[in-house]
mmCIF file of the C-alpha atoms, coordinates in Angstrom:
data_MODEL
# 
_entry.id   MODEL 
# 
loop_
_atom_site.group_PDB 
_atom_site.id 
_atom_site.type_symbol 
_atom_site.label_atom_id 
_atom_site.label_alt_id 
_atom_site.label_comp_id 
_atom_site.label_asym_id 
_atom_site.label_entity_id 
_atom_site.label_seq_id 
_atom_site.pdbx_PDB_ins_code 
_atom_site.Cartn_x 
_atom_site.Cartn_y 
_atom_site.Cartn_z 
_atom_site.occupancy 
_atom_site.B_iso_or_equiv 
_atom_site.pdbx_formal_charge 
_atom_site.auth_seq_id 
_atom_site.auth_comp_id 
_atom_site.auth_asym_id 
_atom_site.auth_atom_id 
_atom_site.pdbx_PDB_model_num 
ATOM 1   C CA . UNK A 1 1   ? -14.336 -70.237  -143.586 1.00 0.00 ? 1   UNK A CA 1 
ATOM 2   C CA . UNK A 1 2   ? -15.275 -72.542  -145.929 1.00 0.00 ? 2   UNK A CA 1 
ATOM 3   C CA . UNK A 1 3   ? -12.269 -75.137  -144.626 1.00 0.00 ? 3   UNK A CA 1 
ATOM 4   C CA . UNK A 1 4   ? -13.685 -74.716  -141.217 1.00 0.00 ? 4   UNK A CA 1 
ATOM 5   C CA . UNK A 1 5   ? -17.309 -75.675  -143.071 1.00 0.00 ? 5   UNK A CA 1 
ATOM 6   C CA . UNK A 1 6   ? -15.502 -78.776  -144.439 1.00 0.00 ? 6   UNK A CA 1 
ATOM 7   C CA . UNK A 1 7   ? -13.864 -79.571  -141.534 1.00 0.00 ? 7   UNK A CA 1 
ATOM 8   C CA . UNK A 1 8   ? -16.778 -79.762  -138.963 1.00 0.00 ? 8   UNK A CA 1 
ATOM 9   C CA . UNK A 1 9   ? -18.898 -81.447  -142.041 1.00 0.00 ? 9   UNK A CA 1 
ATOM 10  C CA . UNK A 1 10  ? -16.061 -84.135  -141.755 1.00 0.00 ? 10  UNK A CA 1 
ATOM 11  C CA . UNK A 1 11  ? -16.335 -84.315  -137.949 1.00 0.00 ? 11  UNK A CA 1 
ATOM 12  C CA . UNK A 1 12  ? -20.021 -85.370  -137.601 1.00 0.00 ? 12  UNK A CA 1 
ATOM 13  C CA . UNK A 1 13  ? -19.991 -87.857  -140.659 1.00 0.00 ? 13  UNK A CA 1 
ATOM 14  C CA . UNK A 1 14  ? -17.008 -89.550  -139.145 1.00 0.00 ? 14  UNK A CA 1 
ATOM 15  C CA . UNK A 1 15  ? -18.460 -89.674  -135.609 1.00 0.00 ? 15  UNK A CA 1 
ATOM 16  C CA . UNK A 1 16  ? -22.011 -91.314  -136.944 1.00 0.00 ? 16  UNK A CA 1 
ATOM 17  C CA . UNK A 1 17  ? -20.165 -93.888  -139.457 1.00 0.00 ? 17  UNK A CA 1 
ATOM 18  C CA . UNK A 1 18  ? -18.171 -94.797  -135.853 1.00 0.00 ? 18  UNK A CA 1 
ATOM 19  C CA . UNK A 1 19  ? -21.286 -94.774  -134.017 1.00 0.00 ? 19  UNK A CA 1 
ATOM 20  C CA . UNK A 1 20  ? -22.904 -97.593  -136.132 1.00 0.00 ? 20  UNK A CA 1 
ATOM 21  C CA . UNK A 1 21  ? -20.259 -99.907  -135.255 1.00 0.00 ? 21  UNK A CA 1 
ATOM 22  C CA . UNK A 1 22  ? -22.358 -101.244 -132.101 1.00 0.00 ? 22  UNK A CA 1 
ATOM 23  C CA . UNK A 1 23  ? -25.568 -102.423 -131.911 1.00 0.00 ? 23  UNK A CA 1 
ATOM 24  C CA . UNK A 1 24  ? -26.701 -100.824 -128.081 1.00 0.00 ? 24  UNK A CA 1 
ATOM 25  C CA . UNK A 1 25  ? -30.484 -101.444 -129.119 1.00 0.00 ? 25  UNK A CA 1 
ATOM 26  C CA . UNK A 1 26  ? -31.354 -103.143 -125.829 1.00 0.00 ? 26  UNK A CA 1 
ATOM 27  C CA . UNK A 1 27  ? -33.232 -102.086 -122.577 1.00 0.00 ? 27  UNK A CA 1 
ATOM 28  C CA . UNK A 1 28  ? -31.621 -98.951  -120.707 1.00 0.00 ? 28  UNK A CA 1 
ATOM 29  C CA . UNK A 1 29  ? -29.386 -97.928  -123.353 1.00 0.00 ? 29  UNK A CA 1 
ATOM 30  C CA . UNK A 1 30  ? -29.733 -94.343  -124.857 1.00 0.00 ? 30  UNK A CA 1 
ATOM 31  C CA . UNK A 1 31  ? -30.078 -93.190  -128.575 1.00 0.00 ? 31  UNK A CA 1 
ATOM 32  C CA . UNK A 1 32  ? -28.566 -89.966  -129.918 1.00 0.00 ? 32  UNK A CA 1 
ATOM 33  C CA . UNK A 1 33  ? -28.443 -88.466  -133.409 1.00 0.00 ? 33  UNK A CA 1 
ATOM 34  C CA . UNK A 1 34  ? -29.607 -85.799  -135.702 1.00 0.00 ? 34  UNK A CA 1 
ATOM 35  C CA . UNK A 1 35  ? -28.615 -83.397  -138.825 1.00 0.00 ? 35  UNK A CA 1 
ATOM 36  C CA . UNK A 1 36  ? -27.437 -80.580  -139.812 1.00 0.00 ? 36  UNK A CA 1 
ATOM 37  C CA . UNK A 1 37  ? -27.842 -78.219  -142.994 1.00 0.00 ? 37  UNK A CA 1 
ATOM 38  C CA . UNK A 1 38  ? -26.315 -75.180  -144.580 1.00 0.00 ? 38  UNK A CA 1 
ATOM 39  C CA . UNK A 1 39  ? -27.417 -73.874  -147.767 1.00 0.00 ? 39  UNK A CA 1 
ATOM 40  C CA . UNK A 1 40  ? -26.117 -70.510  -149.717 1.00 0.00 ? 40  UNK A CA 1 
ATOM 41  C CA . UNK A 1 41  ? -27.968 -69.233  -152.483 1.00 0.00 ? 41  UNK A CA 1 
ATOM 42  C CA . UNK A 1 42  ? -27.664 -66.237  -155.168 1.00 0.00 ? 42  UNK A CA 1 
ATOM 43  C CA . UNK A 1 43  ? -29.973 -65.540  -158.149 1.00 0.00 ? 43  UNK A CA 1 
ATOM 44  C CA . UNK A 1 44  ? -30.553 -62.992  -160.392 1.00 0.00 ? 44  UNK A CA 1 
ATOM 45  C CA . UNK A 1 45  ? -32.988 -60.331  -159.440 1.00 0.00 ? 45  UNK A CA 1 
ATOM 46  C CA . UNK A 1 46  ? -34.300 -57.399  -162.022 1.00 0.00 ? 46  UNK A CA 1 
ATOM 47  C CA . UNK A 1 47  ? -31.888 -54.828  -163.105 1.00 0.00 ? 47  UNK A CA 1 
ATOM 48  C CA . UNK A 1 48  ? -28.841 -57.401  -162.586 1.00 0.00 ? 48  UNK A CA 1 
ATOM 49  C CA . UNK A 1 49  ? -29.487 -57.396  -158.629 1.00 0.00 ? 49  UNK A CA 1 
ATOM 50  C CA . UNK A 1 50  ? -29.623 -60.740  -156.353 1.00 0.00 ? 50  UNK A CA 1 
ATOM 51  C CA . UNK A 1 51  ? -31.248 -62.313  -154.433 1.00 0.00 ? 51  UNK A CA 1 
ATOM 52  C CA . UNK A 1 52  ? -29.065 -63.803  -152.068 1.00 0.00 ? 52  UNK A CA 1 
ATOM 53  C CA . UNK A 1 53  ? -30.405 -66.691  -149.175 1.00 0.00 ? 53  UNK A CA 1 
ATOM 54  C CA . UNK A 1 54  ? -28.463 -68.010  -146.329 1.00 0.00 ? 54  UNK A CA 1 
ATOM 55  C CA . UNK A 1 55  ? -30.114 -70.909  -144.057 1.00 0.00 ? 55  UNK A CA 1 
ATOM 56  C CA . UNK A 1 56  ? -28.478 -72.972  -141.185 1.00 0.00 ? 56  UNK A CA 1 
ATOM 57  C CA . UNK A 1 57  ? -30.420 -75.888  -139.438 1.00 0.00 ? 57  UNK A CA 1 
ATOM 58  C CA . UNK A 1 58  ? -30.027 -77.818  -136.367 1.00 0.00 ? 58  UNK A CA 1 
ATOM 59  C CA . UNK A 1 59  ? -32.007 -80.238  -135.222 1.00 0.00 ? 59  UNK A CA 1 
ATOM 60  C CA . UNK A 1 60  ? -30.600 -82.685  -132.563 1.00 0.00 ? 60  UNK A CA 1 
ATOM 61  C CA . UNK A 1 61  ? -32.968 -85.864  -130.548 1.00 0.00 ? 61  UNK A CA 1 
ATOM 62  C CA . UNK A 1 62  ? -32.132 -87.981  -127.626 1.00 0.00 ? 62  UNK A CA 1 
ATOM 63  C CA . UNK A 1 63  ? -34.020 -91.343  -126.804 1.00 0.00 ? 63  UNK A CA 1 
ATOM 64  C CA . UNK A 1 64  ? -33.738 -93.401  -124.282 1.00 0.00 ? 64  UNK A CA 1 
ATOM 65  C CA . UNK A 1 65  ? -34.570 -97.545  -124.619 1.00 0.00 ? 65  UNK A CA 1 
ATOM 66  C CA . UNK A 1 66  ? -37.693 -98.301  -122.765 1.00 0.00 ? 66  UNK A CA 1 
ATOM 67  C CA . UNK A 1 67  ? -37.947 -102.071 -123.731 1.00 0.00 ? 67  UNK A CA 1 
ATOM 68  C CA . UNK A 1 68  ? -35.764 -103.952 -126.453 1.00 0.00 ? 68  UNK A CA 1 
ATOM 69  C CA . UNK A 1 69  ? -35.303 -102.350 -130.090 1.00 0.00 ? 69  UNK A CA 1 
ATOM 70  C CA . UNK A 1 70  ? -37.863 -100.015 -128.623 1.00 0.00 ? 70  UNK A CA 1 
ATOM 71  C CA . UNK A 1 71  ? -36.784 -96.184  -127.950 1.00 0.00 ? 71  UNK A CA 1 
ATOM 72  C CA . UNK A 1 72  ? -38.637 -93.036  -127.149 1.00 0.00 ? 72  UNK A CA 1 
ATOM 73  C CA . UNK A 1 73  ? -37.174 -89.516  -127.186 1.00 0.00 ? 73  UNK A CA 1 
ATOM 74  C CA . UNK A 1 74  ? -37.897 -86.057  -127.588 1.00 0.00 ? 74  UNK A CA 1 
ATOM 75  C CA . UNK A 1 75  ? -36.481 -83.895  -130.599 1.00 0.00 ? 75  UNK A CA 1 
ATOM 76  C CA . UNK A 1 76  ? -35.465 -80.061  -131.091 1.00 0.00 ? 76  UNK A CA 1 
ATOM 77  C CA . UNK A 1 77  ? -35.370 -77.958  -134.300 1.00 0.00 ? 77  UNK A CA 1 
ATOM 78  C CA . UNK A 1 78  ? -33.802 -74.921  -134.589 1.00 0.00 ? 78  UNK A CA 1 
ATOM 79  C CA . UNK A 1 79  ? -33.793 -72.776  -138.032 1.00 0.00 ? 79  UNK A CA 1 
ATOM 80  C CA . UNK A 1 80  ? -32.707 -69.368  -138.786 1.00 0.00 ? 80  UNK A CA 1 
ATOM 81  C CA . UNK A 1 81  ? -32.175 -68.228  -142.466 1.00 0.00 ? 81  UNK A CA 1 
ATOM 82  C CA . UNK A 1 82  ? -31.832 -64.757  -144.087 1.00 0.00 ? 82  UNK A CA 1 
ATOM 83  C CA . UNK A 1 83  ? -32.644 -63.114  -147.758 1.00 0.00 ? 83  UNK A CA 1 
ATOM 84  C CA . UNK A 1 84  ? -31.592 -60.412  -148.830 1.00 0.00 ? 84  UNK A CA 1 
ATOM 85  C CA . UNK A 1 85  ? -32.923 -58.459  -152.435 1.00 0.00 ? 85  UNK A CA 1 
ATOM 86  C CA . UNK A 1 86  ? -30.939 -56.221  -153.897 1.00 0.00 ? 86  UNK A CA 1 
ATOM 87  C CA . UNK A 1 87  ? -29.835 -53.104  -151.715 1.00 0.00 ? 87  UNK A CA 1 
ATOM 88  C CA . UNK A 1 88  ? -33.225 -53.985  -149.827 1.00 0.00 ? 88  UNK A CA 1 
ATOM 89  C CA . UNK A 1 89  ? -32.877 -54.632  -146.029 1.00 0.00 ? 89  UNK A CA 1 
ATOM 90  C CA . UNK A 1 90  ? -32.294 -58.337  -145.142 1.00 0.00 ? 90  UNK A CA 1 
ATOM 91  C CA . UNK A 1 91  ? -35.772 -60.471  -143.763 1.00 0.00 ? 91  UNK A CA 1 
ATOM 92  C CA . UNK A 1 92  ? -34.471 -62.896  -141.165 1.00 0.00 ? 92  UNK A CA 1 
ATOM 93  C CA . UNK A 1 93  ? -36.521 -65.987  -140.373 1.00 0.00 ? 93  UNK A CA 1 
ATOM 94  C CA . UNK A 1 94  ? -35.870 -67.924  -136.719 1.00 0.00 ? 94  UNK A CA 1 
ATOM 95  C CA . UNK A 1 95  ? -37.838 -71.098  -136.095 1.00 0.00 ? 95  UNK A CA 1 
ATOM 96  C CA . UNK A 1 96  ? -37.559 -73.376  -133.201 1.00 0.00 ? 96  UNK A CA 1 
ATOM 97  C CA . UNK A 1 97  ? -40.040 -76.537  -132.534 1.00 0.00 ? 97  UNK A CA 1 
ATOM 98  C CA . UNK A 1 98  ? -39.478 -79.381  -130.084 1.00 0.00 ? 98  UNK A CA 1 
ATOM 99  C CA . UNK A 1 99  ? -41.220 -82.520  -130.560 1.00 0.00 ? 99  UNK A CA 1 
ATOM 100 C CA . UNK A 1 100 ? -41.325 -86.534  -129.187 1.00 0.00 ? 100 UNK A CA 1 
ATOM 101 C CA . UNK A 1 101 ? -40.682 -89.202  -131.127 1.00 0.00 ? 101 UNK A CA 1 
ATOM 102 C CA . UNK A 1 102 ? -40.199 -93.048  -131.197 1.00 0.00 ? 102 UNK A CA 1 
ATOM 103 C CA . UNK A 1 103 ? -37.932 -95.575  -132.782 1.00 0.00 ? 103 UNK A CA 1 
ATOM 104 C CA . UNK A 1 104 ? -38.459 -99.673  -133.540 1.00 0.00 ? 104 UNK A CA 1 
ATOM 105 C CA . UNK A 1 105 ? -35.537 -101.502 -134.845 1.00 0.00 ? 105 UNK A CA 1 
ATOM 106 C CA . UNK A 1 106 ? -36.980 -104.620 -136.289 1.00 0.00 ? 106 UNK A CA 1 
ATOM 107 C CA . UNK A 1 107 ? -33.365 -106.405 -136.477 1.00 0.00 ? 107 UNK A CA 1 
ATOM 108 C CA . UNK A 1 108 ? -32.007 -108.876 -133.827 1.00 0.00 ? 108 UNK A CA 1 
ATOM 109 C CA . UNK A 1 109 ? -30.215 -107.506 -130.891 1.00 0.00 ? 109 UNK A CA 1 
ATOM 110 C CA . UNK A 1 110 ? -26.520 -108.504 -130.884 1.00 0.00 ? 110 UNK A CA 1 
# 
């Protein structure tokens, strides 16, 4: 599991460091990116129990170029985590939001 982790993990830093290689900040173009996160957590609880947390979060946008260095997109967040106390049932928390959003780039077009 946690080679598959490392392996995806790999995958999407490689494909945004390639992805910065061109500058497609002018009218028409289009503008994808976002992040991901994955967190794992144990601590102690009373009577030498844990607590134990798991999270995963995905949260992708797409923008489109409406004039020069000038893009505006939409956004969507997805979260779903789980804790678990001791021999307690787990809680399980689910969260998804969508939102707009818009991007300047105050460089010089290439």
């Amino acid at each position: 599991m946690k080679k598959i982790v490392l392996a995806v993990a790999v995958l999407c830093y490689s494909s945004s460091l390639l992805s910065q290689t061109t500058y497609a900040i002018e009218k028409g173009s289009w503008l994808a990116g976002g992040k991901t996160k994955l967190s794992f957590t144990s601590e102690p609880y009373f009577n030498n129990e844990k607590i134990k947390t798991s999270s995963f979060r995905f949260s992708p946008n797409l923008g489109y170029f409406v004039a020069d260095q000038w893009a505006i997109g939409g956004k969507l967040d997805f979260e779903t985590s789980s804790t678990k106390f001791g021999n307690m049932d787990p809680e399980k928390y689910n969260d998804i939001g969508l939102g707009i959003m818009t991007r300047y780039y105050f460089l010089e077009a290439t």
